[in-house]
N, CA, C and O atoms as a GROMACS GRO file, in nm:
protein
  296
    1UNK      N    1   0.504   0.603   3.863
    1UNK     CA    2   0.593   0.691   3.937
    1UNK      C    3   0.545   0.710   4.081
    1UNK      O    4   0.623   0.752   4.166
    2UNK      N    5   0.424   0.683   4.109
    2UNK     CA    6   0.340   0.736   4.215
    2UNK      C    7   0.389   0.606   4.310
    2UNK      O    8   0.422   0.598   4.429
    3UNK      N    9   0.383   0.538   4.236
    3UNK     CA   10   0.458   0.375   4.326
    3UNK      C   11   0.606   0.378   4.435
    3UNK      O   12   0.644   0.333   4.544
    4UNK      N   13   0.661   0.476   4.300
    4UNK     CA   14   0.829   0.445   4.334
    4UNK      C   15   0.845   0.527   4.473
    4UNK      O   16   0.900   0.490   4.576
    5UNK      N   17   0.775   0.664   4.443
    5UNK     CA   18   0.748   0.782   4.536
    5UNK      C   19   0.676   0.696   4.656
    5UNK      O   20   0.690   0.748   4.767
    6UNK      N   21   0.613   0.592   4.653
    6UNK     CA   22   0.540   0.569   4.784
    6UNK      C   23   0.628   0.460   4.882
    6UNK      O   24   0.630   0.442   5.004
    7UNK      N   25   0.724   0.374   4.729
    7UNK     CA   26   0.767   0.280   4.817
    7UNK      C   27   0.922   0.380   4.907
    7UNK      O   28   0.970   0.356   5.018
    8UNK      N   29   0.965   0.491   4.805
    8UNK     CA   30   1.077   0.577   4.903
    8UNK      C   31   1.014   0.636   5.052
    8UNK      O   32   1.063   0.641   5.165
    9UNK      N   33   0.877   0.681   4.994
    9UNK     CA   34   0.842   0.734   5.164
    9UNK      C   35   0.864   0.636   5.277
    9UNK      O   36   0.931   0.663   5.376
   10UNK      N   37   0.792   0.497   5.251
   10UNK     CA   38   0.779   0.387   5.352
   10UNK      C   39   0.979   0.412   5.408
   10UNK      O   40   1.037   0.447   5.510
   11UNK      N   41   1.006   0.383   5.319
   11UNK     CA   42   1.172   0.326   5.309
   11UNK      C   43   1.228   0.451   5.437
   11UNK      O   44   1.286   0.425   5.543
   12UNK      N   45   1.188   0.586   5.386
   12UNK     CA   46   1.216   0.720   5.488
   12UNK      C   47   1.102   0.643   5.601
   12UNK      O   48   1.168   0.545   5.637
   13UNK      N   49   1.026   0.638   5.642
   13UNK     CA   50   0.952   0.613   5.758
   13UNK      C   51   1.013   0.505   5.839
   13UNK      O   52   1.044   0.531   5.955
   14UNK      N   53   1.029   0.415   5.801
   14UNK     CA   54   1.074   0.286   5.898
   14UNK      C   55   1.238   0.339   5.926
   14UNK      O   56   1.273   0.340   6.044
   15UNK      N   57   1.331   0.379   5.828
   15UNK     CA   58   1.454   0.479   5.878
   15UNK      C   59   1.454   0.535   5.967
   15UNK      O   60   1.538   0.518   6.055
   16UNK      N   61   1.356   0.624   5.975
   16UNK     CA   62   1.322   0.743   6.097
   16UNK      C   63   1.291   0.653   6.214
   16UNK      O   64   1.333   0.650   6.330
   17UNK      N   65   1.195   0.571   6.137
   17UNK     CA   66   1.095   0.498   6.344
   17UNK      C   67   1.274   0.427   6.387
   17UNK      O   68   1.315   0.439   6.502
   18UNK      N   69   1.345   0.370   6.296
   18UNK     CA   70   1.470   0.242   6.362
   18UNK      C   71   1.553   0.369   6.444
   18UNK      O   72   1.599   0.362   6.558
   19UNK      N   73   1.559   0.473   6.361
   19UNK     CA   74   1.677   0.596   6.437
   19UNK      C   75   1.581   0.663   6.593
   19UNK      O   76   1.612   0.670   6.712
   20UNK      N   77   1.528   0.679   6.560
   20UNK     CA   78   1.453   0.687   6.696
   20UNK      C   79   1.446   0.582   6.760
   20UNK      O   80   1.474   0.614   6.875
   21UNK      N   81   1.423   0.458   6.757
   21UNK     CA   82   1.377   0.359   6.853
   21UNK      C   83   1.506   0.329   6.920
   21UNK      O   84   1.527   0.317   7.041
   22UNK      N   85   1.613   0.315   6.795
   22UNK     CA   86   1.754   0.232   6.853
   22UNK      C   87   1.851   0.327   6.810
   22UNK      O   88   1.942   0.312   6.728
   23UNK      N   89   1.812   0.445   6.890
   23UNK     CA   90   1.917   0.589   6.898
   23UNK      C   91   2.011   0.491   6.989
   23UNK      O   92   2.091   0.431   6.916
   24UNK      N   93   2.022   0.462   7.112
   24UNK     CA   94   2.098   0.408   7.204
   24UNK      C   95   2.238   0.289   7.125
   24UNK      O   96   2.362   0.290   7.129
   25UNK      N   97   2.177   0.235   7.086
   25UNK     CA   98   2.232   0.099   7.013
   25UNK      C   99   2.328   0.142   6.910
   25UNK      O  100   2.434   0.082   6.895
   26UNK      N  101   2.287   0.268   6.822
   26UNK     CA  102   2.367   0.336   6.658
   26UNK      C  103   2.442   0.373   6.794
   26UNK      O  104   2.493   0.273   6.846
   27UNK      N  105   2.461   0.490   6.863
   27UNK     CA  106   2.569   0.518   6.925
   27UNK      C  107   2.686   0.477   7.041
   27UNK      O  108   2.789   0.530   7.080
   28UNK      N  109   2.616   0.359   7.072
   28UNK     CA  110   2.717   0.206   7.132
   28UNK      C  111   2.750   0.193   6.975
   28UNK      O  112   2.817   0.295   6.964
   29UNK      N  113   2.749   0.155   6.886
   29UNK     CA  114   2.774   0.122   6.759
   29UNK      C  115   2.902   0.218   6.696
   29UNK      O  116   3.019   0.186   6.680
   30UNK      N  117   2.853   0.309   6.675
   30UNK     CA  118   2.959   0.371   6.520
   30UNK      C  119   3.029   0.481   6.714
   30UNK      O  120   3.152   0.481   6.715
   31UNK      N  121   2.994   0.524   6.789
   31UNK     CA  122   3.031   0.552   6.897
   31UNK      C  123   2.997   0.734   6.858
   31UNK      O  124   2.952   0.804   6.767
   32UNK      N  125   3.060   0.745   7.006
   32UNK     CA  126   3.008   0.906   7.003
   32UNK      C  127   3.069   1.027   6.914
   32UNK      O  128   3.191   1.039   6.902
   33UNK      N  129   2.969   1.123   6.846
   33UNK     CA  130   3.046   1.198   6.811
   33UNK      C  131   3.084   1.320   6.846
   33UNK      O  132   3.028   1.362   6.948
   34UNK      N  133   3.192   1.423   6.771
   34UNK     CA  134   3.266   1.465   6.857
   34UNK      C  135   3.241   1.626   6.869
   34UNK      O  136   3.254   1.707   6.961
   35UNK      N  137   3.187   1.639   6.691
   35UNK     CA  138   3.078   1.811   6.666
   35UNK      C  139   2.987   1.770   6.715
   35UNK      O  140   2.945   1.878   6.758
   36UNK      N  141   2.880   1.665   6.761
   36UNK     CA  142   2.726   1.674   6.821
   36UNK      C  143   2.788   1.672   6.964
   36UNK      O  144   2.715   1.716   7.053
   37UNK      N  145   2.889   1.635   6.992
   37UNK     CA  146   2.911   1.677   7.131
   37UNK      C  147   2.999   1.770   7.194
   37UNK      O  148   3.042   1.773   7.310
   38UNK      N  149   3.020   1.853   7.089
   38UNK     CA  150   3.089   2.038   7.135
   38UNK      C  151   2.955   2.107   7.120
   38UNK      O  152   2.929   2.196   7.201
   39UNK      N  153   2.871   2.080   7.032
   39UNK     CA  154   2.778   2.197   6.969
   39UNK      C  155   2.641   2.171   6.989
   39UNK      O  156   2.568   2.269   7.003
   40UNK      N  157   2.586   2.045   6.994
   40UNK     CA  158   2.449   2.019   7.089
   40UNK      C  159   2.474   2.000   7.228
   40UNK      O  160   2.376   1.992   7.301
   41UNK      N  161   2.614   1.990   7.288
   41UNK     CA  162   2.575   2.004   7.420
   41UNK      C  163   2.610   1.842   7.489
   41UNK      O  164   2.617   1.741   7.420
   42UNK      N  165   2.630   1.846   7.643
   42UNK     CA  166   2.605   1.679   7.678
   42UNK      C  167   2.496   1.608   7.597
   42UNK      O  168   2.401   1.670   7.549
   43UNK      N  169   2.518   1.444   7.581
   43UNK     CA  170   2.419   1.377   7.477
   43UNK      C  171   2.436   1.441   7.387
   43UNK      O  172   2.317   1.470   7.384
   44UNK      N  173   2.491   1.517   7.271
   44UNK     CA  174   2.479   1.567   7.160
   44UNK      C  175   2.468   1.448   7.072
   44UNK      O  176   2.368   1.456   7.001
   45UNK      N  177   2.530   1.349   7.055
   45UNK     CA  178   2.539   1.221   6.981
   45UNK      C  179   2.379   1.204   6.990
   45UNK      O  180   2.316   1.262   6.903
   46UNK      N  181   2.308   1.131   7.084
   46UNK     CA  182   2.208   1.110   7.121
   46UNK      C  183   2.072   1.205   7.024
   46UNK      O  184   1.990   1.151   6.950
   47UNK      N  185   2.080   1.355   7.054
   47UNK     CA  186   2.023   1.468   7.008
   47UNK      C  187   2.059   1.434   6.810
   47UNK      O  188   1.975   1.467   6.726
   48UNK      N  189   2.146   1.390   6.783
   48UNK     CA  190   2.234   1.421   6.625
   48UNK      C  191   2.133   1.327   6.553
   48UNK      O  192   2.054   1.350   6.461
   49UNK      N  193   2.162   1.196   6.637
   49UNK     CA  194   2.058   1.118   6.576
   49UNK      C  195   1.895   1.089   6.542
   49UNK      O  196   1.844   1.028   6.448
   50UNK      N  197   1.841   1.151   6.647
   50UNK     CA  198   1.699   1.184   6.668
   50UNK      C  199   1.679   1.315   6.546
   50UNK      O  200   1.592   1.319   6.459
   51UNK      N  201   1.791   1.420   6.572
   51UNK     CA  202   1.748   1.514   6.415
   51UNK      C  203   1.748   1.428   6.298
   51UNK      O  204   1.642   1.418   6.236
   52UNK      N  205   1.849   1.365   6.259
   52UNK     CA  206   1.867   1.290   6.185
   52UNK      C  207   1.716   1.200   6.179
   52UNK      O  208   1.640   1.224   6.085
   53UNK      N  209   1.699   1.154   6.225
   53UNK     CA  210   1.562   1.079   6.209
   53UNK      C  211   1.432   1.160   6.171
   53UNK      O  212   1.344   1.120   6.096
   54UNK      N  213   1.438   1.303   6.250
   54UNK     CA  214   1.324   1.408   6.239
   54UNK      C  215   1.387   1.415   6.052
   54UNK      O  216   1.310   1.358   5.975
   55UNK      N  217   1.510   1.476   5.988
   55UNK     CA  218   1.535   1.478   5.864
   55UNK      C  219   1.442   1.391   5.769
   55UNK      O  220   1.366   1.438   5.684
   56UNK      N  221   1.462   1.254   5.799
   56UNK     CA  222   1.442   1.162   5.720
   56UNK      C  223   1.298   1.149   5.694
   56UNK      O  224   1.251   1.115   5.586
   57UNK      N  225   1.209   1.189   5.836
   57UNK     CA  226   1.068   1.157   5.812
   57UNK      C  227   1.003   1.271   5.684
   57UNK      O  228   0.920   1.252   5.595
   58UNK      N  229   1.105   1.426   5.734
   58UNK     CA  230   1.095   1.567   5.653
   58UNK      C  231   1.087   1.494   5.511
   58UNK      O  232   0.990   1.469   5.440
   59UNK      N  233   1.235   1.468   5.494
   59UNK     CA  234   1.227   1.400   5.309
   59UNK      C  235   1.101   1.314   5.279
   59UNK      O  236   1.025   1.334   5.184
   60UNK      N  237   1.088   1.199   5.389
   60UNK     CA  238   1.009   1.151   5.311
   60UNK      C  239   0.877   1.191   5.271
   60UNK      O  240   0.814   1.159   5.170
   61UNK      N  241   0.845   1.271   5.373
   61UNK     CA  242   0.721   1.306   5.334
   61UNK      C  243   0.728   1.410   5.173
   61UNK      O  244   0.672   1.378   5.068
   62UNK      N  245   0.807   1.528   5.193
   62UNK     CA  246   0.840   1.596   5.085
   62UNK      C  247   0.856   1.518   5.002
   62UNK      O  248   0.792   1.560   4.906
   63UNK      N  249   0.922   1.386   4.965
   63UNK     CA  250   0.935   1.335   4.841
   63UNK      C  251   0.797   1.268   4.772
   63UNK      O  252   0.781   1.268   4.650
   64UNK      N  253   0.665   1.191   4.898
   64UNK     CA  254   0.555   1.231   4.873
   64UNK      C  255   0.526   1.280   4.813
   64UNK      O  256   0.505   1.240   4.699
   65UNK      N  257   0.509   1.378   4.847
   65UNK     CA  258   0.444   1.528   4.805
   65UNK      C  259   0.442   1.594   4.681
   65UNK      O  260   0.348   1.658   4.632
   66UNK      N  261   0.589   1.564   4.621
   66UNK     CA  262   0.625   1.594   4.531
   66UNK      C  263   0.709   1.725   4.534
   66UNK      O  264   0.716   1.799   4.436
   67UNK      N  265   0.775   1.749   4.657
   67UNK     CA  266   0.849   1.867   4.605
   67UNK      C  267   1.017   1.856   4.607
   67UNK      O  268   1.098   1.941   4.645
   68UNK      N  269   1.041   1.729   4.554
   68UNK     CA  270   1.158   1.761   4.474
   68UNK      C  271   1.176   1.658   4.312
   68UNK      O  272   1.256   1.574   4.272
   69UNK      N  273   1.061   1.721   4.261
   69UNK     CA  274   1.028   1.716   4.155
   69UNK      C  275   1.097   1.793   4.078
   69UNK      O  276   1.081   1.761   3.960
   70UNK      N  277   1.171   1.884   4.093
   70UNK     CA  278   1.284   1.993   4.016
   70UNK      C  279   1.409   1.902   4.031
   70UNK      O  280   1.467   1.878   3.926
   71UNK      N  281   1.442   1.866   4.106
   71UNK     CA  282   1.578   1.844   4.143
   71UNK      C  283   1.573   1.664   4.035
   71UNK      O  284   1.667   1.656   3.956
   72UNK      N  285   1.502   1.576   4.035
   72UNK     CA  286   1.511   1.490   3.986
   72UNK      C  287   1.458   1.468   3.920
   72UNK      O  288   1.460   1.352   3.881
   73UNK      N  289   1.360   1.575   3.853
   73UNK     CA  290   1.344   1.578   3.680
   73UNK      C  291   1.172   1.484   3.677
   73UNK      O  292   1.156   1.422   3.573
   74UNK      N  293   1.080   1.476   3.755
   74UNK     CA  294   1.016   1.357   3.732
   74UNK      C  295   0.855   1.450   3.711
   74UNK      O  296   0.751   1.389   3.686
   0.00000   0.00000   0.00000
């Protein structure tokens, strides 16, 4: 189990580093959006994705860790 948990973290880590590195590129891509850009402000798109990436590193580490060990029974 300690495996599966390590190969999801990697899987969350390289997610996070691609959303950070090629923030620019996802939003030439799927294009701008339209709540990150009423409610974060100019660049909100830009800002949406970088949380989004901060998210992903959060899970993975938590799934590490082991704290959502309730939610999926393991």
């Amino acid at each position: 189990m300690l495996w599966l948990k390590i190969i999801v973290f990697i899987i969350c880590l390289v997610l996070g580093i691609l959303f950070l590195v090629k923030t620019e590129r996802i939003v030439f891509t799927v294009g701008h959006n339209s709540w990150a850009e009423k409610y974060l402000g100019a660049g909100g798109s830009y800002t949406m994705w970088k949380l989004i990436a901060l998210f992903t590193f959060i899970f993975g580490i938590m799934f590490l860790w082991g704290k959502f060990d309730f939610v999926f029974g393991w």
